[in-house]
N, C-alpha and C positions, 0 to 999 in steps of 0.2 A: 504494500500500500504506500509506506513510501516511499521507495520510487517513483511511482507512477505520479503520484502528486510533485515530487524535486522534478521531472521530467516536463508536466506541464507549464510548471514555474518556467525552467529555462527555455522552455518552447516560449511562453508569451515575452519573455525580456526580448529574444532574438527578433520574434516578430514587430515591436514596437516601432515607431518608425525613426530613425536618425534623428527628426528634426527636434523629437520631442527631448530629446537628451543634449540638445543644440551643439552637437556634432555633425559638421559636415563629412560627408564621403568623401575619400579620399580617392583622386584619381588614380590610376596603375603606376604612373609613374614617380607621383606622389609618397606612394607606396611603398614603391622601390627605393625611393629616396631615405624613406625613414627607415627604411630596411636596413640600408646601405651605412647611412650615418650611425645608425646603433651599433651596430661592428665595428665601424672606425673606435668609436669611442670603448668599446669593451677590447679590444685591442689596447690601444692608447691606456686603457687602467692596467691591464696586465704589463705593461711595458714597463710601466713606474713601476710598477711592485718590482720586476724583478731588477730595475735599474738600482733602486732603495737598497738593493742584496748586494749586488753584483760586484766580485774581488776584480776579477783581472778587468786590465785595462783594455783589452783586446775588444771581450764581451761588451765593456760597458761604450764602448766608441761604438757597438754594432748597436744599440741599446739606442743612442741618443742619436744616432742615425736614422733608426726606423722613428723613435720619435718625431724626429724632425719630418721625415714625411708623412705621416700620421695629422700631424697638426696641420700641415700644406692643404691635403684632402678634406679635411676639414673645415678648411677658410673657403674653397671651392663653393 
C-alpha cells in the first residue's frame, strides 16, 4: 500500500507543470551546458584536494596546470 501511494505522489510532482515551480525548461543545449560546467567544476574541487596533498614538485606543476585550464573552460 505504500508504495503505490509514494508512486502516485511522484507521478503527480512529475506531472505538474514547470511553470508552477517557476522553472523554466531548459533547452538541450542549455542542458548540456550545465552538464558540462558541473564536471569542470567537480574536477576543479578534486584538483585542489589533491594539489593541498601533493609532495613532489613534478605532480604539483601537473596539478596547477590542469588547474589553470580548468579555470580557462570555465571563464568560456
Amino acid at each position: 500500500m505504500a508504495r503505490g501511494w509514494e508512486s502516485k505522489s511522484v507521478e503527480s510532482q512529475q506531472s505538474e507543470p514547470q511553470s508552477a515551480t517557476g522553472k523554466r525548461q531548459l533547452t538541450a543545449e542549455e542542458q548540456e551546458r550545465a552538464r558540462r560546467r558541473e564536471g569542470l567544476e567537480l574536477s576543479r574541487g578534486r584538483i585542489v584536494r589533491e594539489l593541498e596533498t601533493a609532495r613532489s614538485e613534478v605532480h604539483r606543476a601537473a596539478l596547477e596546470n590542469a588547474l589553470k585550464f580548468l579555470d580557462e573552460e570555465l571563464a568560456k
